[in-house]
C-alpha positions in Angstrom: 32.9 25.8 -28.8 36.3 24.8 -29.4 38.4 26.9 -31.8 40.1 24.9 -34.7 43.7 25.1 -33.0 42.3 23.8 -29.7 41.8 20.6 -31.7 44.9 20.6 -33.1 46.9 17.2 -32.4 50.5 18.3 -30.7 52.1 17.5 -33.6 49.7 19.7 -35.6 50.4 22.6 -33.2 54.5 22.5 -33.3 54.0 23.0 -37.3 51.9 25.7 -36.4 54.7 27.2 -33.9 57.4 26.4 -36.1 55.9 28.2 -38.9 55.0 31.5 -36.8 58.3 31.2 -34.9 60.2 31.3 -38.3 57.8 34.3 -39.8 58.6 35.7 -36.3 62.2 35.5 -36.5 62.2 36.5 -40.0 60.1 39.3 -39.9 62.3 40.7 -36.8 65.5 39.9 -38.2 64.4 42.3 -41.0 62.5 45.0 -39.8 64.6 45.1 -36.3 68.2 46.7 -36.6 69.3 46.1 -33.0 68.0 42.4 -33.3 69.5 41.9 -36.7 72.6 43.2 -35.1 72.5 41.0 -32.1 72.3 38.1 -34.2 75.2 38.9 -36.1 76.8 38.6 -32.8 76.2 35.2 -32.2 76.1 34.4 -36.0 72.7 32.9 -36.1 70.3 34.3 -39.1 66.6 33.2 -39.5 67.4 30.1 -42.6 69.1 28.7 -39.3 65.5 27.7 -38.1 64.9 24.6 -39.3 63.4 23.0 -35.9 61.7 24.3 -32.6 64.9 23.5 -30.7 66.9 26.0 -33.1 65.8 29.0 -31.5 67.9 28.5 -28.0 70.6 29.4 -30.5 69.0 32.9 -31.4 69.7 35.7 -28.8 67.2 37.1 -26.2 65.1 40.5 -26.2 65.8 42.1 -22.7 63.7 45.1 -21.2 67.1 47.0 -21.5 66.8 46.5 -25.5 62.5 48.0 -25.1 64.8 50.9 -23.6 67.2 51.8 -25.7 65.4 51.1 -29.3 61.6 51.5 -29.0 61.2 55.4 -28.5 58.3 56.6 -26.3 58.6 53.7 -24.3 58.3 54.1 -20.5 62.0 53.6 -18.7 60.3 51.4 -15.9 58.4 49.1 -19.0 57.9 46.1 -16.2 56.4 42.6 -17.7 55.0 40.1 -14.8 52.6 37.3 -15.7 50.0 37.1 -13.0 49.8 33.7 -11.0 47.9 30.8 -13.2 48.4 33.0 -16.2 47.4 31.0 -19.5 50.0 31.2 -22.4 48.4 30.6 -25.7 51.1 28.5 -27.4 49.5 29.5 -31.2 50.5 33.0 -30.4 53.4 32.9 -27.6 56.3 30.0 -27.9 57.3 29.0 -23.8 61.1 28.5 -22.9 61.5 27.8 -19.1 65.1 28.3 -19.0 68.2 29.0 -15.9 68.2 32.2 -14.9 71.2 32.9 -16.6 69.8 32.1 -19.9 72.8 29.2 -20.2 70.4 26.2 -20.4 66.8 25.5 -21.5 64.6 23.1 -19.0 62.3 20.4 -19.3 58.9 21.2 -18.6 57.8 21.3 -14.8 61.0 22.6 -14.2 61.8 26.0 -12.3 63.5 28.3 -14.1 63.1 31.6 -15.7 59.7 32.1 -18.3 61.1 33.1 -21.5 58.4 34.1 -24.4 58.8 34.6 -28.4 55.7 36.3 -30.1 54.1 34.6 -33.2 52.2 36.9 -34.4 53.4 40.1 -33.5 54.2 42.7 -36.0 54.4 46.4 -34.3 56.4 44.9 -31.1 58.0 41.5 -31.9 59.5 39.7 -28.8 62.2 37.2 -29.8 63.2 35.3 -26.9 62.2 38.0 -24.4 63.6 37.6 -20.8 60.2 38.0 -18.5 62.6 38.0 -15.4 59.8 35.5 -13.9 60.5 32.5 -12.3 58.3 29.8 -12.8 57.0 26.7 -14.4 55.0 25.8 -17.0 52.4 23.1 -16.1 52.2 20.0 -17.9 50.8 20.2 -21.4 46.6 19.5 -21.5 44.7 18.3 -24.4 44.2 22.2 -25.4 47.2 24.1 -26.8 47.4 26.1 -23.8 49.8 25.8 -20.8 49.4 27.1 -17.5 51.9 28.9 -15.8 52.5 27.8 -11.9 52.5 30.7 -9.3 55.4 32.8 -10.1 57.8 32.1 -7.2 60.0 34.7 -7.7 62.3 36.8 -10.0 65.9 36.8 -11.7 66.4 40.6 -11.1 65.7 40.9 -7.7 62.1 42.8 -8.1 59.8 41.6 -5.2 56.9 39.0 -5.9 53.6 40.2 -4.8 51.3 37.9 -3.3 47.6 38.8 -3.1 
């Protein structure tokens, strides 16, 4: 049985992101001092997100930031998708982009996974950095895209292979 958004047209599920990705943004920008601040920096606020493409203007959330802001955090927080990993685009927005976060890539691609959060409210990730290189697969008839094996990472950690 097919959940409502898995019948969602494409066009139907970018409303759907675009929606969350501006609650998202908004509800950071607000509740998020460090964010609020960041943005500030590059003089983006959340009424600048009119389209899906605006948010390469909005800057990233790093590890370093889970660090220094979110007390009672671990200091070695690590993030890896595992190989194959299934990103559920109603509740995670995919950016593929180069490792120095300059440029965003088309689909298929290599580059490194970026992921905002939809529908987070304790922990909301805006543009956070996974440090993952990868791809994301072509898009299926179900609003969810595979990941490709992760081939490596920006920061130098070791890939596993099992």
């Amino acid at each position: 049985m097919l959940e409502s958004i898995e019948r969602a047209s494409l066009d139907e599920l970018r409303a759907v992101q675009l929606e969350r990705l501006r609650w998202s943004v908004r509800h950071t920008y607000e509740n998020v001092t460090h964010y609020r601040r960041k943005c500030a920096a590059v003089g983006v606020h959340p009424d600048d997100l009119r389209r899906l493409e605006d948010l390469s203007r909005f800057p990233f959330t790093t590890k370093q930031d889970l660090r220094d802001h979110y007390p009672g955090q671990p200091t070695g927080v690590e993030y890896t998708l595992k190989d194959g990993a299934v990103v559920w685009e109603d509740h995670f927005y995919p950016e593929i982009v180069v490792p120095d976060g300059a440029a965003i890539l088309a689909d298929g691609e290599q580059g490194e996974l970026i992921l905002t959060s939809l529908t987070k409210e304790a922990l909301p990730m805006i543009r956070y950095r996974t440090r993952d290189l990868a791809h994301l697969l072509p898009p299926t008839a179900r609003p969810v895209r595979r990941i490709a094996r992760i081939f490596g990472h920006s920061d130098g950690r070791r890939t596993e292979r099992h």
